[in-house]
PDB file of N, CA, C and O in Angstrom:
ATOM      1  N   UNK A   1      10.288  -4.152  64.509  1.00  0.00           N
ATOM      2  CA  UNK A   1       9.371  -4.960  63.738  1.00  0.00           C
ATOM      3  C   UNK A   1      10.066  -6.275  63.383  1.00  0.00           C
ATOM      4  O   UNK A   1      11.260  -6.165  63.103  1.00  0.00           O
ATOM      5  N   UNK A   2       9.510  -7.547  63.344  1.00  0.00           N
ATOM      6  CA  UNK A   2      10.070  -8.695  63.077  1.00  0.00           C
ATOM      7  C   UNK A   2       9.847  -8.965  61.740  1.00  0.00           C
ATOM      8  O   UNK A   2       8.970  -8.338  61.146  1.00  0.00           O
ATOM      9  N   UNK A   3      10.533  -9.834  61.158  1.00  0.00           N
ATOM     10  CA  UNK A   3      10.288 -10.063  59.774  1.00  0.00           C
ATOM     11  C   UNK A   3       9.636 -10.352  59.322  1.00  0.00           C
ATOM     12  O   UNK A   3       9.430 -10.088  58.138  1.00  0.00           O
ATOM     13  N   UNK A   4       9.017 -10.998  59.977  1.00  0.00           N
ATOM     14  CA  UNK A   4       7.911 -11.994  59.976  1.00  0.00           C
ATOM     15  C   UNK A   4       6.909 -10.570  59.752  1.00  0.00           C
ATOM     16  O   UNK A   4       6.555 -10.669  58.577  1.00  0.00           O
ATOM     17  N   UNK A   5       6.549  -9.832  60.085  1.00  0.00           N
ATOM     18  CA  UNK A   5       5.151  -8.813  60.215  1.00  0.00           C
ATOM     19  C   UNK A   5       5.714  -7.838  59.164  1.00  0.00           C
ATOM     20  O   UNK A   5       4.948  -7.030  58.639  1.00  0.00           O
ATOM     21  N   UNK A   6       7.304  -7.884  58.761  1.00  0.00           N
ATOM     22  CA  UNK A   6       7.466  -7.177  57.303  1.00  0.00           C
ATOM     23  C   UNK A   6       6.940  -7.843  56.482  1.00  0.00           C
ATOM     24  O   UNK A   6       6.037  -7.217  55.927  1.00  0.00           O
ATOM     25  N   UNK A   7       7.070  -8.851  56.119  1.00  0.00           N
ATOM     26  CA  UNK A   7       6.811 -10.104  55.137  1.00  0.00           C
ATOM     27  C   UNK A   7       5.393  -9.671  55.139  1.00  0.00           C
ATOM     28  O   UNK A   7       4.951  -9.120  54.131  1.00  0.00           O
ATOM     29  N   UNK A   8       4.484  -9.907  56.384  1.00  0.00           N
ATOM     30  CA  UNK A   8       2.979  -9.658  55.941  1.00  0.00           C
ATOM     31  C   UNK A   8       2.926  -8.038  55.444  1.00  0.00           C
ATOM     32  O   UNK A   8       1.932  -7.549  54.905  1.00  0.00           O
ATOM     33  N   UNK A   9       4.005  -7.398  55.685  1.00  0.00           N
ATOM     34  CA  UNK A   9       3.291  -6.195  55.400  1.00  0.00           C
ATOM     35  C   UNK A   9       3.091  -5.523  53.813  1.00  0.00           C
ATOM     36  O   UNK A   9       2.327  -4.676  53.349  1.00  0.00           O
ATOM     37  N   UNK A  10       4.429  -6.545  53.128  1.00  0.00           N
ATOM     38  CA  UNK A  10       4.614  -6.333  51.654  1.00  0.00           C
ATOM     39  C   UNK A  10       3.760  -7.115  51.047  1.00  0.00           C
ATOM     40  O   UNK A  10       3.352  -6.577  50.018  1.00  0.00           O
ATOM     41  N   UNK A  11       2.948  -8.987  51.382  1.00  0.00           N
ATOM     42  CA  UNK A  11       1.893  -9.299  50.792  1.00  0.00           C
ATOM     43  C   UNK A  11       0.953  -8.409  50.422  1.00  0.00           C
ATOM     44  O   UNK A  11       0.559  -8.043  49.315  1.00  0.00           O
ATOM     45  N   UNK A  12       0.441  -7.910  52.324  1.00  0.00           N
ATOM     46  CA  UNK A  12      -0.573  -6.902  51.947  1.00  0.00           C
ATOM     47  C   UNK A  12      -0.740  -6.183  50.699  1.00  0.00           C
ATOM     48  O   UNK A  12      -1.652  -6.123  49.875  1.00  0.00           O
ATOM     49  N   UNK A  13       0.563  -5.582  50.814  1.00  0.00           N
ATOM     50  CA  UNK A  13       1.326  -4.301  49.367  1.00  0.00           C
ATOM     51  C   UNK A  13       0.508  -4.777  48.269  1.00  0.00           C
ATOM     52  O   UNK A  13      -0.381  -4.156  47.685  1.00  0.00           O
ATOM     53  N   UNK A  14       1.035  -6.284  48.005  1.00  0.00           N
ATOM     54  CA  UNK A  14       1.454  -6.671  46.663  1.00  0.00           C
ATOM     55  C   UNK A  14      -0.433  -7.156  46.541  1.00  0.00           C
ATOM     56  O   UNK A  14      -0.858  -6.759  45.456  1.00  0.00           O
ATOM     57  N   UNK A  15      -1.242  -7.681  47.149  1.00  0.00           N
ATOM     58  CA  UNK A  15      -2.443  -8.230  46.927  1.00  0.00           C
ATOM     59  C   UNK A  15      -3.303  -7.104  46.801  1.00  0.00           C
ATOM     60  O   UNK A  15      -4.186  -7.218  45.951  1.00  0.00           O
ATOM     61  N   UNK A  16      -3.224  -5.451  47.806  1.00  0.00           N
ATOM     62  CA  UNK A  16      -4.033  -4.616  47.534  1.00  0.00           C
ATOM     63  C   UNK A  16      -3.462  -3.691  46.008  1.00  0.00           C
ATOM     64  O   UNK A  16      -4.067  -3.167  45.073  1.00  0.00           O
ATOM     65  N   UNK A  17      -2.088  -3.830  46.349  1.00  0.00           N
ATOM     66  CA  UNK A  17      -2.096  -2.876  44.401  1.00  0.00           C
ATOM     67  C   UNK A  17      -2.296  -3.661  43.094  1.00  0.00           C
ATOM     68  O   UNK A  17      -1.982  -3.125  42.032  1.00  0.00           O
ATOM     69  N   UNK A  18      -2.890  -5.116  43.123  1.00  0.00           N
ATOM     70  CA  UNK A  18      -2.741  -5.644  42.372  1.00  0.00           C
ATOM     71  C   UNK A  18      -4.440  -5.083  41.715  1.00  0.00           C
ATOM     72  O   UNK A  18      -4.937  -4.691  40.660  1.00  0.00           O
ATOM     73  N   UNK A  19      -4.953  -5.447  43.534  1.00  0.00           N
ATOM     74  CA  UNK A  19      -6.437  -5.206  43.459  1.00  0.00           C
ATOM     75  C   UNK A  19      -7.451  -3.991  42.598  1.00  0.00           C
ATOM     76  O   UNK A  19      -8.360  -3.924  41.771  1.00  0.00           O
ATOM     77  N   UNK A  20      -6.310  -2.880  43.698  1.00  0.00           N
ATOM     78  CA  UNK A  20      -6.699  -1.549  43.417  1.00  0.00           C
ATOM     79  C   UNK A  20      -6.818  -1.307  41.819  1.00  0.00           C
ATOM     80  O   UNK A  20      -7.737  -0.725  41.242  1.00  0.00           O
ATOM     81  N   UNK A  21      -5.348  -2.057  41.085  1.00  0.00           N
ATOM     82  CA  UNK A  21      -4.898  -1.358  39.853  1.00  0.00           C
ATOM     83  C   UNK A  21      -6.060  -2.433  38.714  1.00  0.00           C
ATOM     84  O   UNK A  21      -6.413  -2.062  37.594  1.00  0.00           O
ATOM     85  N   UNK A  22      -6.432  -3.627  39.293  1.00  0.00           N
ATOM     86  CA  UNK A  22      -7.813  -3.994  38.232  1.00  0.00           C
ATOM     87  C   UNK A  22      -8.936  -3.542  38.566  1.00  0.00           C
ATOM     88  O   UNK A  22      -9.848  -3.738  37.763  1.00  0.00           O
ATOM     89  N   UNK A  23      -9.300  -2.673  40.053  1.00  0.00           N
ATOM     90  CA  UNK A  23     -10.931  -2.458  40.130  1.00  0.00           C
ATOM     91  C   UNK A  23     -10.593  -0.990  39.270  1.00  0.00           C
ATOM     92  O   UNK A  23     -11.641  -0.483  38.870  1.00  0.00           O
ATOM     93  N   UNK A  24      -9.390  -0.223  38.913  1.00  0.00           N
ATOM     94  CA  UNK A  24      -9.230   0.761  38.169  1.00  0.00           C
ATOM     95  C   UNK A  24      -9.607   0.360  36.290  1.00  0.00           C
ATOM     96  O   UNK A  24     -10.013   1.112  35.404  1.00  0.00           O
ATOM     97  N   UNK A  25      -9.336  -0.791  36.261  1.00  0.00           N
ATOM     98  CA  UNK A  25      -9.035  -1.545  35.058  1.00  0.00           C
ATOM     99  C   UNK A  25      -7.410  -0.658  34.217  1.00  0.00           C
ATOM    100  O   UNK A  25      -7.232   0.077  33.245  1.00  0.00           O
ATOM    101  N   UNK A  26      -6.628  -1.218  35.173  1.00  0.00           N
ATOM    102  CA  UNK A  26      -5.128  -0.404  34.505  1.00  0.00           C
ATOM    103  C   UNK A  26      -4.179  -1.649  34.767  1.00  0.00           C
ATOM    104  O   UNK A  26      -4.081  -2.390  35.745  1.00  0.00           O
ATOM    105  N   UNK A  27      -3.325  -1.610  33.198  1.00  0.00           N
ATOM    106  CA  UNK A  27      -2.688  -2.873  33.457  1.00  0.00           C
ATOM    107  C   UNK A  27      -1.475  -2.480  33.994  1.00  0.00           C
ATOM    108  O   UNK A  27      -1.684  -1.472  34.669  1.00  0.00           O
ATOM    109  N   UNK A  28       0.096  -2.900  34.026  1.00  0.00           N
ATOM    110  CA  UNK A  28       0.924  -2.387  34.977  1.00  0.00           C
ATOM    111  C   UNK A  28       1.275  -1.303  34.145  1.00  0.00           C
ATOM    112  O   UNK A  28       1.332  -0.084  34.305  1.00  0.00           O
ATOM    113  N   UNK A  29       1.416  -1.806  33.542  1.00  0.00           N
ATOM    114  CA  UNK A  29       2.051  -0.123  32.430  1.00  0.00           C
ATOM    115  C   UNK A  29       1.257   0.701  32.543  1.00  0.00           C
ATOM    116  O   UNK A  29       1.997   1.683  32.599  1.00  0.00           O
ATOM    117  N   UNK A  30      -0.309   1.299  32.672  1.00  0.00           N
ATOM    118  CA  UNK A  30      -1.044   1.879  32.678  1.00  0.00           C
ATOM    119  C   UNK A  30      -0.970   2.539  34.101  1.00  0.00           C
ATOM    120  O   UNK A  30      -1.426   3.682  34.093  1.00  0.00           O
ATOM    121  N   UNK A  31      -0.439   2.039  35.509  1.00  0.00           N
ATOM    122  CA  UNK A  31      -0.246   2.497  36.445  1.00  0.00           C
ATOM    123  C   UNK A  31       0.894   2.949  36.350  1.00  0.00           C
ATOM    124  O   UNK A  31       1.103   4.108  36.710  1.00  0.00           O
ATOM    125  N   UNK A  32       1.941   2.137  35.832  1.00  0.00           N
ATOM    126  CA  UNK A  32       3.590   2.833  36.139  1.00  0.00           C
ATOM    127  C   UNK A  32       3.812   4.153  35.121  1.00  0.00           C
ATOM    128  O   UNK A  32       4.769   4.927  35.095  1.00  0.00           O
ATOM    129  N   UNK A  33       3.056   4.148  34.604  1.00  0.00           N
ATOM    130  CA  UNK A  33       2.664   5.315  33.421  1.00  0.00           C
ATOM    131  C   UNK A  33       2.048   6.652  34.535  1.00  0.00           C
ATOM    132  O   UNK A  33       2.500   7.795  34.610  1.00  0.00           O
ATOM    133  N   UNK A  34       0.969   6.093  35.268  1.00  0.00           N
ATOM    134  CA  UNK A  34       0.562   7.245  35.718  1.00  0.00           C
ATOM    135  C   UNK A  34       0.989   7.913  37.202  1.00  0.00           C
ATOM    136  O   UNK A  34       0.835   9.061  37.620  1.00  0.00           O
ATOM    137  N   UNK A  35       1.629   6.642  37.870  1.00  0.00           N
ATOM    138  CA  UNK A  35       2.804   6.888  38.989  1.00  0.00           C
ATOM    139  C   UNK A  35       4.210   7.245  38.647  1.00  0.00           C
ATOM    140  O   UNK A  35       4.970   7.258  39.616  1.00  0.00           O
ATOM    141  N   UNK A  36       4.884   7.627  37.138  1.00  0.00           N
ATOM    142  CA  UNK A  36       5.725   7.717  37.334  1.00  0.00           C
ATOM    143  C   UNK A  36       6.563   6.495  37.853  1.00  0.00           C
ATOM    144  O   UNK A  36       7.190   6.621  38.905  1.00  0.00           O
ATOM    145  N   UNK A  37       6.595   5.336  37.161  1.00  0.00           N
ATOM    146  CA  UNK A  37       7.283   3.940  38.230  1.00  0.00           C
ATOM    147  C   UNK A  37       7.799   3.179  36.880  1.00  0.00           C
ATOM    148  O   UNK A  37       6.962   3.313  35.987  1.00  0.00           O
ATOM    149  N   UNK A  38       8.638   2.617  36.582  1.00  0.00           N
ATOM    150  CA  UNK A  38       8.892   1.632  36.277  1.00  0.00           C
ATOM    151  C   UNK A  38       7.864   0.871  36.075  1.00  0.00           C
ATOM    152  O   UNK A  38       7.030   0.865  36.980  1.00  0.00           O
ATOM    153  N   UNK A  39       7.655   0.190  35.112  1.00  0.00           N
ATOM    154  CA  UNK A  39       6.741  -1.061  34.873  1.00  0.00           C
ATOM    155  C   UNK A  39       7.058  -2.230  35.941  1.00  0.00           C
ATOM    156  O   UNK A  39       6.316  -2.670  36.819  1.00  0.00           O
ATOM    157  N   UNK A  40       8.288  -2.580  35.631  1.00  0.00           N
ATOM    158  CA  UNK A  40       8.970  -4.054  36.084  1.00  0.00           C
ATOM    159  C   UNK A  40       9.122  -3.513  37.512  1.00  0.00           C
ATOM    160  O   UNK A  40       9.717  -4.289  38.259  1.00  0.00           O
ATOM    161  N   UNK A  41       8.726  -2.373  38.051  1.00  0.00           N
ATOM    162  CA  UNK A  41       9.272  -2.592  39.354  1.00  0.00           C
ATOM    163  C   UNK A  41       7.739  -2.401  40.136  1.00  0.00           C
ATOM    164  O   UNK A  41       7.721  -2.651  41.342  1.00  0.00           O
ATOM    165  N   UNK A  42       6.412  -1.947  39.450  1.00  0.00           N
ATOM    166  CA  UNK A  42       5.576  -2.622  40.075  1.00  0.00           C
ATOM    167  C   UNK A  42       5.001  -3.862  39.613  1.00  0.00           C
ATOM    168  O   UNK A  42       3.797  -4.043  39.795  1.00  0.00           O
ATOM    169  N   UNK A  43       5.824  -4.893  38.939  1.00  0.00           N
ATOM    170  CA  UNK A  43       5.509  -6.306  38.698  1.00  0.00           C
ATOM    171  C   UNK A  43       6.567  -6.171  40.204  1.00  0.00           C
ATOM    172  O   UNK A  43       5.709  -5.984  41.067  1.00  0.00           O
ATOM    173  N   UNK A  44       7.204  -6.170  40.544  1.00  0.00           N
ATOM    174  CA  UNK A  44       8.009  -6.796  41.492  1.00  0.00           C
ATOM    175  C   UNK A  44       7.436  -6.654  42.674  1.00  0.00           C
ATOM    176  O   UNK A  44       7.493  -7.475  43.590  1.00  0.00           O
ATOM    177  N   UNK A  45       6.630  -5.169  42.688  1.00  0.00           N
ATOM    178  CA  UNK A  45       5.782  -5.038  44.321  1.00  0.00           C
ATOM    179  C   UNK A  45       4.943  -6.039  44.231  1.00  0.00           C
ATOM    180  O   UNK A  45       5.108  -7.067  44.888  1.00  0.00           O
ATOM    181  N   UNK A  46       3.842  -5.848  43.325  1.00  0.00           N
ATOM    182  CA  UNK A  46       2.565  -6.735  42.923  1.00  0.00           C
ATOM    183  C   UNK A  46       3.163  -8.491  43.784  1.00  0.00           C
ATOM    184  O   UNK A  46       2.684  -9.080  44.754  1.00  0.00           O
ATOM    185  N   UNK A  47       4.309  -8.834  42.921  1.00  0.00           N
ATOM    186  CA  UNK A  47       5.216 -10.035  43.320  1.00  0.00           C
ATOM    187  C   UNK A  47       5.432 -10.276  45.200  1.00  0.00           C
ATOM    188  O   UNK A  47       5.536 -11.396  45.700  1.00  0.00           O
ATOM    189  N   UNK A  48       5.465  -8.862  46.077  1.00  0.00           N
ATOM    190  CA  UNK A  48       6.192  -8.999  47.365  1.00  0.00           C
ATOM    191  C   UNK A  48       7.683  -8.860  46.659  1.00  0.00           C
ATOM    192  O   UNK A  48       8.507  -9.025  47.559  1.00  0.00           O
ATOM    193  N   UNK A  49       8.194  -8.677  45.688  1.00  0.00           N
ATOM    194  CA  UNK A  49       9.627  -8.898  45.827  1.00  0.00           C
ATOM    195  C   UNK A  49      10.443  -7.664  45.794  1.00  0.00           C
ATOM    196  O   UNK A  49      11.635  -7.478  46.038  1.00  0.00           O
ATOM    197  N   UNK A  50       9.190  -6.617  45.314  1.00  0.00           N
ATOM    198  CA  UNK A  50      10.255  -5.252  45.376  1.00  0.00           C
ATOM    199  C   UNK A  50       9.634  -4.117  46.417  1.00  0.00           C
ATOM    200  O   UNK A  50       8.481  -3.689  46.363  1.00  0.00           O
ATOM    201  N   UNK A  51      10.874  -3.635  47.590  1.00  0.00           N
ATOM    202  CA  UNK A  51      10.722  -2.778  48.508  1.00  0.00           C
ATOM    203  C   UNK A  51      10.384  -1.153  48.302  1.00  0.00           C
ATOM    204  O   UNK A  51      11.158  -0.291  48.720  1.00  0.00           O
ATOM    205  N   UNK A  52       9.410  -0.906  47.761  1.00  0.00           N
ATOM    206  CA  UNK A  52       9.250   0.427  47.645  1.00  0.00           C
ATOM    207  C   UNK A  52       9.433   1.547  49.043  1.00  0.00           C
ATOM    208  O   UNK A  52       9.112   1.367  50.218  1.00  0.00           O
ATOM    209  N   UNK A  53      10.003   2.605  48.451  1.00  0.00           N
ATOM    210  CA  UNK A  53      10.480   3.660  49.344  1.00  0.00           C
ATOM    211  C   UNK A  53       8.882   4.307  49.541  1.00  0.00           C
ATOM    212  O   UNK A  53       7.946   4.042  48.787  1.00  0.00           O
ATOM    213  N   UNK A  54       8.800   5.320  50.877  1.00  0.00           N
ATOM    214  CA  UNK A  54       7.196   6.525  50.721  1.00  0.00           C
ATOM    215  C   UNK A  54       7.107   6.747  49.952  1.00  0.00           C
ATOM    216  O   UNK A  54       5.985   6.579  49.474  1.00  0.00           O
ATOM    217  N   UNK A  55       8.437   7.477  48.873  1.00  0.00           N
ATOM    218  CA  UNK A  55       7.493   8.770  47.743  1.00  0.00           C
ATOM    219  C   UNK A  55       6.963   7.447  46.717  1.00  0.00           C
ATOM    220  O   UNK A  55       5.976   7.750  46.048  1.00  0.00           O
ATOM    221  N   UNK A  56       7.429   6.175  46.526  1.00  0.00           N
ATOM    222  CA  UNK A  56       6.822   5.454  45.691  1.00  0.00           C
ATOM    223  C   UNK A  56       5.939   4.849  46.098  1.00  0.00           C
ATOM    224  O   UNK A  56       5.456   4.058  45.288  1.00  0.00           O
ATOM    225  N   UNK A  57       5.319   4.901  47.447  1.00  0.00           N
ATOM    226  CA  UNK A  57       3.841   4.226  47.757  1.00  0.00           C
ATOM    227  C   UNK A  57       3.062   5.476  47.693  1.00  0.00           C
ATOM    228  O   UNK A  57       1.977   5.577  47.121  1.00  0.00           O
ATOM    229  N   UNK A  58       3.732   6.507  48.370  1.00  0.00           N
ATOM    230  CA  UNK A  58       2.809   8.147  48.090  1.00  0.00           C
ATOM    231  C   UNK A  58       2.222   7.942  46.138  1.00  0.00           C
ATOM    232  O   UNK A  58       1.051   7.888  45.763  1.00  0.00           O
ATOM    233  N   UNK A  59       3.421   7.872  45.282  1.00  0.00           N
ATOM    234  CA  UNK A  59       2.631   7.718  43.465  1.00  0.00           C
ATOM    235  C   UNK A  59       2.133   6.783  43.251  1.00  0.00           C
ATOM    236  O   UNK A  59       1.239   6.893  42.412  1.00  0.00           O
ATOM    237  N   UNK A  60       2.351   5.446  43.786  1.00  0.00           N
ATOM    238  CA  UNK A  60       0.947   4.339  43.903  1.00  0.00           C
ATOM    239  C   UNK A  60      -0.220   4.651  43.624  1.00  0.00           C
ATOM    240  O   UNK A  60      -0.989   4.650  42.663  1.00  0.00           O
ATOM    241  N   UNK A  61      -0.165   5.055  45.221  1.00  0.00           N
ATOM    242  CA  UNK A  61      -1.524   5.763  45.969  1.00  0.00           C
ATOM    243  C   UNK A  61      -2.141   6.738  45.526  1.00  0.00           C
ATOM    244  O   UNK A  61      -3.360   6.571  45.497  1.00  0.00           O
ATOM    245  N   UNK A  62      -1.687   7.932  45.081  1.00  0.00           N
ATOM    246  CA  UNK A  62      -1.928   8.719  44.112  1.00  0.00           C
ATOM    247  C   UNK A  62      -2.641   8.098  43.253  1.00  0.00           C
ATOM    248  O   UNK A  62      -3.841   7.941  43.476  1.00  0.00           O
ATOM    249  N   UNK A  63      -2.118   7.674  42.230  1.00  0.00           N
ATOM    250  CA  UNK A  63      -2.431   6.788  41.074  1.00  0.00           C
ATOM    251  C   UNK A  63      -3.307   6.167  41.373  1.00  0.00           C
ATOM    252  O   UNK A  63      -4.316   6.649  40.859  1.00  0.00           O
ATOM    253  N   UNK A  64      -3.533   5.269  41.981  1.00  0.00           N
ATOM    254  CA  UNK A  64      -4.949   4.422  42.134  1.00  0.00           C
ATOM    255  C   UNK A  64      -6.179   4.982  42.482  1.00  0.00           C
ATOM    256  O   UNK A  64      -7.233   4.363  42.337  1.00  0.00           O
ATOM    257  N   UNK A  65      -6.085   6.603  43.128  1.00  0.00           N
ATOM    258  CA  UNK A  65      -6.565   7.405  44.405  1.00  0.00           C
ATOM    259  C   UNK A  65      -7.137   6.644  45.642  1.00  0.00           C
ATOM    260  O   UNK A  65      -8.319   6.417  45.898  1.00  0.00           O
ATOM    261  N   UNK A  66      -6.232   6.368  46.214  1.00  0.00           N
ATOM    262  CA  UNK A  66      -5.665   5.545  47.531  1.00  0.00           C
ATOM    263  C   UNK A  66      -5.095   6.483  48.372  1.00  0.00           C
ATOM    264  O   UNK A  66      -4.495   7.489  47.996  1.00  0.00           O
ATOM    265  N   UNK A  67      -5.322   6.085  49.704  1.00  0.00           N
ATOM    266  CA  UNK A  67      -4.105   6.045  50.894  1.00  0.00           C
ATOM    267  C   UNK A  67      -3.133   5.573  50.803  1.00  0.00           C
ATOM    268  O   UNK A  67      -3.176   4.388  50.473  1.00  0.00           O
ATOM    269  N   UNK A  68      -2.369   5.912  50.927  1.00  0.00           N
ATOM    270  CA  UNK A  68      -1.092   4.635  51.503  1.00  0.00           C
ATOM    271  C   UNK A  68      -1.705   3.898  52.414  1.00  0.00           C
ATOM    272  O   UNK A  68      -1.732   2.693  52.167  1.00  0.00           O
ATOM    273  N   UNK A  69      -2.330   4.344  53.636  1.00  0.00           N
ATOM    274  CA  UNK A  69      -2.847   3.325  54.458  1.00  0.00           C
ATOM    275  C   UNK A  69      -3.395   2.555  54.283  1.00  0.00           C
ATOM    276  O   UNK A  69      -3.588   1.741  55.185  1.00  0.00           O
ATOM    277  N   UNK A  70      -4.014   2.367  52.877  1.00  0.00           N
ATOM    278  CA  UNK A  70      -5.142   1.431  52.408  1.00  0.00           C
ATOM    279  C   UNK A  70      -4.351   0.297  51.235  1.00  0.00           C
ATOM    280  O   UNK A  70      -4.950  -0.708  50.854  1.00  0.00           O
ATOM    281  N   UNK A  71      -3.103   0.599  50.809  1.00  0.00           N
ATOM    282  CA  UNK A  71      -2.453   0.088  50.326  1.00  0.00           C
ATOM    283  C   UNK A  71      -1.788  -1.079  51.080  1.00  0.00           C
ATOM    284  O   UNK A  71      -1.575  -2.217  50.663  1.00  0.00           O
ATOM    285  N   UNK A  72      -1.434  -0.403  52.602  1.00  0.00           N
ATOM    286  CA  UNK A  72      -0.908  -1.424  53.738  1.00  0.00           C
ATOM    287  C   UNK A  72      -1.663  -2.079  54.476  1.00  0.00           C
ATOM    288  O   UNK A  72      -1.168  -2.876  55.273  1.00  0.00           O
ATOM    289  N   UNK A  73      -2.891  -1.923  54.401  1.00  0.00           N
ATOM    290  CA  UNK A  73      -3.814  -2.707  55.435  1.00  0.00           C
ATOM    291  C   UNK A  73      -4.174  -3.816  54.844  1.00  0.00           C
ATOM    292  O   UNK A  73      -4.307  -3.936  53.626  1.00  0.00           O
ATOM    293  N   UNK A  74      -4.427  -5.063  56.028  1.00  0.00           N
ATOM    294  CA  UNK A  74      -4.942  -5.990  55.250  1.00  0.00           C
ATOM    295  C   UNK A  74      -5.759  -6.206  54.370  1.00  0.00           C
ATOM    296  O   UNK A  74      -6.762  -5.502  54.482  1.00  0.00           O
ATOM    297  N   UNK A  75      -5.760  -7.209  53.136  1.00  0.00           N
ATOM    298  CA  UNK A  75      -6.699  -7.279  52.144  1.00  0.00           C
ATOM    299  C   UNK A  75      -8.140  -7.322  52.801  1.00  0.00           C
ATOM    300  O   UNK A  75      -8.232  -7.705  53.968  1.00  0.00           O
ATOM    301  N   UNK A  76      -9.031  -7.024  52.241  1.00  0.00           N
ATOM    302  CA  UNK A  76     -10.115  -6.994  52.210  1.00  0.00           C
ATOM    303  C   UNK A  76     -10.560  -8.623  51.588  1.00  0.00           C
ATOM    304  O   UNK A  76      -9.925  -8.958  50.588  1.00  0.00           O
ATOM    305  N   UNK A  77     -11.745  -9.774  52.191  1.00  0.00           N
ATOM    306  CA  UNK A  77     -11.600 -10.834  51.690  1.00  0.00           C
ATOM    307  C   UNK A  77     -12.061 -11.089  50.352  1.00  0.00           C
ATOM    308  O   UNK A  77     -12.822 -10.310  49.779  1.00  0.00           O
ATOM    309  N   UNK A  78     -11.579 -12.275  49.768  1.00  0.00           N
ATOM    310  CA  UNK A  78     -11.707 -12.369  48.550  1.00  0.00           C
ATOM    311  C   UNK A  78     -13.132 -12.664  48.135  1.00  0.00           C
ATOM    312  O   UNK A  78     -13.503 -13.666  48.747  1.00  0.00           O
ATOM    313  N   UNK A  79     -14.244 -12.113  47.204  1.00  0.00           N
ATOM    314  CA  UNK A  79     -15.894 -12.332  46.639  1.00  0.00           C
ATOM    315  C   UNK A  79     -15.648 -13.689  45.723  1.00  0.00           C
ATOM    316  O   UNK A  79     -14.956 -13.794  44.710  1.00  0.00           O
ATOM    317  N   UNK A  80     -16.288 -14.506  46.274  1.00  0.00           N
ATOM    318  CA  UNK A  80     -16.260 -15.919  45.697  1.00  0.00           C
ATOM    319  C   UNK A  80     -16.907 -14.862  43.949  1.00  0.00           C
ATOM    320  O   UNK A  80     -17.743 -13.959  43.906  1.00  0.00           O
ATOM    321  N   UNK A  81     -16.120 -15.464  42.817  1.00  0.00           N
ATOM    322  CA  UNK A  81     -17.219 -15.632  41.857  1.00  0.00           C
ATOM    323  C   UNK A  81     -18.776 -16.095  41.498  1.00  0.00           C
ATOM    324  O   UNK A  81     -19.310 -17.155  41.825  1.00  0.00           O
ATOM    325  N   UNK A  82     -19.240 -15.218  40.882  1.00  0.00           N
ATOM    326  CA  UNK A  82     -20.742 -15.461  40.716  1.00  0.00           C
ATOM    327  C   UNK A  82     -21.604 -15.174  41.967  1.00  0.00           C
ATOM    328  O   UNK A  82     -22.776 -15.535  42.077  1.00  0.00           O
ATOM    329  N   UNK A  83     -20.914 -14.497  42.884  1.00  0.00           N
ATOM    330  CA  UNK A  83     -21.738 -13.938  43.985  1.00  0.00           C
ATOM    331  C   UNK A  83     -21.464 -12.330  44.191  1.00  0.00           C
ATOM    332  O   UNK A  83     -22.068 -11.708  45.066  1.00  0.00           O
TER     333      UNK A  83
END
């Protein structure tokens, strides 16, 4: 894998758990609470800046009730406001 397609693969990360964890309405503590995670270390995924291992995308995912696969796939596009 090139870096380049890691790099997209942790945006992905960081734009769908940001997503997932407000269409839940859970702020980070409210997820790292229920994944078992560190607060500050899913500010850092959310960010792209922190590399989570499986079992910590497996309690993500869990937590949000997600896939992992759905965590890694590209975002879904963004709903203009007021539409």
């Amino acid at each position: 894998m090139k870096q380049r397609d890691y790099e997209t693969l942790r945006q992905h990360l960081a734009i769908n758990i940001k997503t997932f964890r407000r269409d839940r309405e859970l702020s980070q503590e409210g997820l790292s609470l229920e994944a078992d995670v560190d607060r500050t270390y899913v500010s850092q995924i959310e960010r792209s800046v922190g590399n989570p291992s499986l079992l910590i995308l497996a309690a993500l995912a869990h937590a949000l009730g997600r896939d992992v696969s759905e965590l890694l796939s590209p975002p879904a596009p963004r709903r203009q406001r007021g539409t």
